[in-house]
N, C-alpha and C positions, 0 to 999 in steps of 0.2 A: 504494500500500500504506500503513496505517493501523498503528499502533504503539496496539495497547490495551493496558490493565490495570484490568483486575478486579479492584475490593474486595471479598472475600469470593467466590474463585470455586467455593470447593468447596460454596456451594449448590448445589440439583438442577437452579433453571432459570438459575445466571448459568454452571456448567462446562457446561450445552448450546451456551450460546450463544455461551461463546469458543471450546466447537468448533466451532461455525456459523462462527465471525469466519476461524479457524485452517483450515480447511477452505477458502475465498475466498478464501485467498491474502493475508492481514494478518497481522504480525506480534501476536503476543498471551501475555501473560503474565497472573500474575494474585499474590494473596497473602490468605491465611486464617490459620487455626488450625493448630497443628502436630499436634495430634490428629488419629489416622487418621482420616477421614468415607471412605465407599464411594466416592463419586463419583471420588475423586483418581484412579483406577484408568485411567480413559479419557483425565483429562487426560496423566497420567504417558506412555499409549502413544501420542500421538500428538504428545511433546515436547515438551507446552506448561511452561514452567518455574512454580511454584509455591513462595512465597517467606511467610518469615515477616510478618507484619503489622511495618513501618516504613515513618515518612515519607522515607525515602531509597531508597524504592523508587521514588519520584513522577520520572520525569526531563520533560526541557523536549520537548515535541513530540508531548506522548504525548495520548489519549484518554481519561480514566478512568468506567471504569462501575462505577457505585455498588450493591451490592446493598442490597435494601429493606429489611435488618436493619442497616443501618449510616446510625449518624446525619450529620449535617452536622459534628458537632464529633470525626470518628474521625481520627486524624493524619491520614491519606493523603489523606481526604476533604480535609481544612485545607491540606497542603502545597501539592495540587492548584489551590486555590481561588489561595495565594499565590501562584503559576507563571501565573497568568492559563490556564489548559489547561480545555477542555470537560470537565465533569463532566454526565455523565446518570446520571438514575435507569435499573434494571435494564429496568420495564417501558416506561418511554419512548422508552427505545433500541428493545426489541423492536417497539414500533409503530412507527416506522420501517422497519426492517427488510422487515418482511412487506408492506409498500405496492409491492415491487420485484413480488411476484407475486401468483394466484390464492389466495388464504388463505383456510385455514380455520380456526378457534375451537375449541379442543374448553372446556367451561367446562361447571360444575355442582357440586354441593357433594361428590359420589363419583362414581367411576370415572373423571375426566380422564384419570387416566397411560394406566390401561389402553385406553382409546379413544382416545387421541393414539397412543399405539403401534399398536394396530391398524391406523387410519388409514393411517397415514406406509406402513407397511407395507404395505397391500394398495393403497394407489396408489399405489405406486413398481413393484407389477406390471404397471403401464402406460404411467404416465407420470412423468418423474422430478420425485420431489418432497421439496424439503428439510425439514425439521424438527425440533421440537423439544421434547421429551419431560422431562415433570418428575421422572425418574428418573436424571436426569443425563446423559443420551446426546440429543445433537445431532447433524445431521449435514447442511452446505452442498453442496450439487450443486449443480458449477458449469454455467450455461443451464438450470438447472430450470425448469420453469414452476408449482409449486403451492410451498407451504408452510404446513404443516400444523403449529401449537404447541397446546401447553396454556393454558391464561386461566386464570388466578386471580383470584377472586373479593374475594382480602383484602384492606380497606382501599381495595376499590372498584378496585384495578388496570390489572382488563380495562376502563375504560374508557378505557385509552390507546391500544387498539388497534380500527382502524376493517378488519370482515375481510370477506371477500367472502359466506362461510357462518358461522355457527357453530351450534354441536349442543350443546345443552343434556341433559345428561344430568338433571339433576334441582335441583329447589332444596329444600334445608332448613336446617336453625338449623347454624353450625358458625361457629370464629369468637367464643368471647362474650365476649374480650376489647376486641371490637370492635362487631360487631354487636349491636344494642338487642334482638332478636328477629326473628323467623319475617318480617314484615310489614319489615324493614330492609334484609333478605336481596332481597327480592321486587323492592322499589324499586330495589335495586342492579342485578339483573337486569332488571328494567326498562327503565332508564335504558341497558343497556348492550346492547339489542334493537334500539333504536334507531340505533345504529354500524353494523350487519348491511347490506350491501348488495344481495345478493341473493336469500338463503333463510335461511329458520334450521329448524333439524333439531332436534324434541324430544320428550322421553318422555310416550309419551300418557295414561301413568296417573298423571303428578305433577299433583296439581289446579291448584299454585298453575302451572305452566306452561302451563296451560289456560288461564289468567287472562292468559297475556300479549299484549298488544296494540301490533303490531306495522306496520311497513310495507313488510313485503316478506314473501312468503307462508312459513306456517310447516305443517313438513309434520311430521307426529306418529308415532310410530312405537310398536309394540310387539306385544300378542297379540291385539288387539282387531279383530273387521271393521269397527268405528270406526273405527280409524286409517289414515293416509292408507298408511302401509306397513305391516304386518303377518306373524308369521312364523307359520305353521300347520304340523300334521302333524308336532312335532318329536319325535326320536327320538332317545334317547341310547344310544351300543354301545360298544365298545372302539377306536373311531377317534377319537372324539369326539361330536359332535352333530350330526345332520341336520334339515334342516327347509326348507321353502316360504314361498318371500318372496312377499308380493302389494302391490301398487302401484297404490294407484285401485280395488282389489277385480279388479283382475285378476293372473291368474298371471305370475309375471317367471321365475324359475326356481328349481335348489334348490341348496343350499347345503351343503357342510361343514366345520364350525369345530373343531379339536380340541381345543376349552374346553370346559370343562362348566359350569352353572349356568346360572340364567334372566338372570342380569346379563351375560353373554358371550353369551346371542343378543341383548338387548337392544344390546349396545355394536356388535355386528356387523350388524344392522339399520343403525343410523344412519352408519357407512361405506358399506355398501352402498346406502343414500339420495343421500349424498352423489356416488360413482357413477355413479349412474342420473341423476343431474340435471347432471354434468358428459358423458354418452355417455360413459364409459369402458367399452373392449370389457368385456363379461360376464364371456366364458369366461378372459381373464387376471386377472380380480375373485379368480374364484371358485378358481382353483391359487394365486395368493398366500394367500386367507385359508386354504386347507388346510397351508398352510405356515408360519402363524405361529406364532412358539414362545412368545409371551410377553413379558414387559417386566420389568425388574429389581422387584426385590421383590413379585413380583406374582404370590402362588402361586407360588414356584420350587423346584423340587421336588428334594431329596436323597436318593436309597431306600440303606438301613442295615439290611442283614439282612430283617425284617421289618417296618420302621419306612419311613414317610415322613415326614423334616422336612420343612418349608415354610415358606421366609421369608415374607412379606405384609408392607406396609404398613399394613394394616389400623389405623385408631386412633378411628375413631368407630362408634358402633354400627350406624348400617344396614352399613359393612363389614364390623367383625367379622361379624355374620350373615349375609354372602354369603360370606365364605372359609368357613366353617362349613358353610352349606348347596352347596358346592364341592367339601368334603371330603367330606361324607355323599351326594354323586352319584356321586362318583369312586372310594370305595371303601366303597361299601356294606355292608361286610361288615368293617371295623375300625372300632375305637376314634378317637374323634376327643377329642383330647388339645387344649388353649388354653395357651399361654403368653402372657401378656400385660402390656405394660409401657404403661402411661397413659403419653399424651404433652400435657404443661403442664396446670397447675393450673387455671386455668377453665376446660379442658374438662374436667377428671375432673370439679368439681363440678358444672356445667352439667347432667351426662349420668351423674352417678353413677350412678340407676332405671337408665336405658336402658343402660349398661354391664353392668349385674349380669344384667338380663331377659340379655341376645345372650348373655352369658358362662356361663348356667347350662345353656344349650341345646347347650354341649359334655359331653362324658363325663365331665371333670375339667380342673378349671382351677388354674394357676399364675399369680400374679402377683407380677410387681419393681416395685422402688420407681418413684413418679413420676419420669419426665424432665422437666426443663423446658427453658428457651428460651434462647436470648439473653436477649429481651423480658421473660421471666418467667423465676425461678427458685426462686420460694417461695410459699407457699399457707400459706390456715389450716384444709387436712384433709391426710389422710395416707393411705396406699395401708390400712392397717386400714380406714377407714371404706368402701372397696369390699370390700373380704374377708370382711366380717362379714355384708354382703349376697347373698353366691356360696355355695349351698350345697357344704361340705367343702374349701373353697378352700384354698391352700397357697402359703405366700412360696416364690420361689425367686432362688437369684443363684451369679452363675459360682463359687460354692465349693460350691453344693448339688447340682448340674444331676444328677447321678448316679442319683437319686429317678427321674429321667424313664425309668431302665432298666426299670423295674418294669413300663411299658409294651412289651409285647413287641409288638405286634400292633397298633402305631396308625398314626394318622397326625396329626404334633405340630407345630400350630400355633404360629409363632412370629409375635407379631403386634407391634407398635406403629412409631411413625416414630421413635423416641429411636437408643437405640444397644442394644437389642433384640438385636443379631445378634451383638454380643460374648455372649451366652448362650447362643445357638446356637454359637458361635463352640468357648467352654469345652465344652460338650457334646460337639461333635465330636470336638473335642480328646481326650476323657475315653477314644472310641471307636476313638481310630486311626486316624479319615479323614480323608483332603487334602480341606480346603476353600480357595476363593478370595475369601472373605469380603476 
């Protein structure tokens, strides 16, 4: 048994992974911000201690992993270095990690959480497999034989992990803190094709993934009899979505997902890929994925009288316009309401246009001030310079959330990665509902 600590564990992928550690049977503690973040919720239930940031948390014996928002000069990181004691970064650790088994990759610039959660989820209806989801839920099965994480893309990351699949959901610009452009992004993915050991699983209508050139066969997926898998005949009712998976142009079988949107058969194709090229039985495929319920922040659904909130992570534009065109599948017949809080300053300016286009294609939109980062916490625009672009747009913040009543009959997007949910949070509050925010 291993005696960790986590700098910074109440990020999303370093509390997965001290549940990963705490789940195997190793002792594991960790220390952040005393600010509530969501994630502590999971650490808290399964008694992992949680300690304010000091270097007198560092003791002799220990293991410290570094999350990738803390520098080399953060006390614990220093105390650690002076104790002589192993210090790993968050994603060097995890590539280690995942070499114990069958791994797979979930990576792309949108829908990672939601496809690592599906994943972990519909192959664990067959065979146990551990994981680790960027919504802060991890989870070590012991004698597992798969394991199934998230890859991030930032700062080139995922190329510390060498995995047996990975499923590319998509490449585009996100990142301009970092990344040069579209063509920076590519190379990255690229370069990080090459790790793949036995397939890599990706979406057949991203061009630039068209582009990739690979050495282990890459099978494509989506609506097309182009692609190597394909979902036909699909049908949306009040269970969810139905639809026909084909494989090679031939029939495999049919399917149902209780997501709605084009991006939830898309994300359920490439599990079910994955699947098929591991012989996992079918018919236990196909009752886990009618079983899924979802992944935290991920469309989560509150109904209020006539109203449905819904938290999302949503924070760059191709997702705001998948939770959007998710709400207008789902309830075609109400109001689809955007609250929205930009998360850091180069991306609102990067994507200012493409924020306003996604955000006008709600009924009415709401925006809070910028969040920023650690990394970044000031900028030279200001949430007006999106507002002025949103036609009728309207500031809102936990002292106005009241306005939102006016909506009888919607369904009110609550969207960014900042702290977004304390508005939902006030809101509720205003309403008289136990939330577990």
């Amino acid at each position: 048994m291993t005696h960790y600590h986590f700098v910074g564990i109440k990020g999303a992928g370093m509390s997965s992974l001290a549940q990963i550690m705490h789940d195997l049977g190793h002792e594991v503690q960790g220390s952040d911000i005393e600010s509530y973040v969501f994630t502590e919720v999971a650490l808290k239930n399964k008694g992992i201690n949680i300690l304010p940031f000091d270097a007198n948390n560092i003791k002799k014996d220990m293991v410290v992993i570094q999350g990738n928002a803390f520098p080399d000069t953060h006390e614990e990181v220093t105390k650690a270095h002076d104790l002589n004691l192993e210090v790993i970064r968050y994603h060097d650790f995890l590539g280690h990690v995942i070499n114990q088994y069958t791994s797979v990759a979930v990576t792309g610039a949108h829908g990672k959480t939601s496809t690592t959660g599906l994943l972990s989820h519909v192959m664990n209806g067959d065979k146990k497999t551990s994981f680790l989801i960027g919504d802060g839920t991890g989870l070590g099965i012991p004698a597992s034989e798969y394991f199934a994480f998230e890859a991030c893309e930032y700062r080139r990351h995922f190329l510390s992990y060498h995995p047996d699949y990975a499923i590319m959901t998509n490449i585009d610009f996100d990142h301009p803190d970092y990344f040069k452009d579209i063509n920076d992004v590519f190379d990255a993915f690229q370069e990080m094709s090459r790790n793949v050991k036995k397939a890599i699983i990706a979406w057949g209508d991203d061009e630039h993934l068209r582009n990739i050139k690979a050495d282990v066969p890459v099978y494509y997926y989506g609506f097309s009899q182009d692609d190597d898998v394909y979902a036909a005949n699909v049908q949306f009712n009040e269970n969810g979505t139905t639809f026909d998976v084909y494989i090679n142009n031939t029939y495999y079988d049919t399917f149902l997902s209780p997501q709605y949107g084009d991006h939830n058969i898309l994300n359920s194709l490439a599990v079910i890929t994955i699947s098929y090229l591991e012989s996992l039985n079918v018919d236990n495929i196909k009752e886990a994925l009618e079983t899924f319920g979802g992944v935290k922040r991920r469309f989560n659904e509150t109904k209020v009288a006539n109203q449905v909130l819904v938290d999302d992570y949503a924070h760059h534009p191709r997702e705001i316009s998948a939770t959007i065109e998710t709400a207008r599948k789902k309830y075609p017949n109400k109001e689809v309401i955007a609250v929205f809080q930009p998360h850091t300053f180069s991306r609102t300016k990067a994507f200012l246009e493409e924020f306003a286009d996604c955000l006008n294609k709600a009924d009415h939109t709401y925006l809070c001030e910028i969040f920023g980062s650690i990394r970044e916490n000031t900028g030279n625009l200001t949430i007006q310079d999106l507002l002025q672009r949103i036609n009728g747009a309207t500031l809102i913040d936990e002292e106005s959330v009241d306005i939102l009543e006016k909506h009888s009959d919607a369904v009110i997007l609550f969207m960014g990665a900042g702290d977004i949910q304390k508005v939902q949070r006030a809101y509720m509050d205003n309403l008289g509902v136990v939330n577990e925010f």
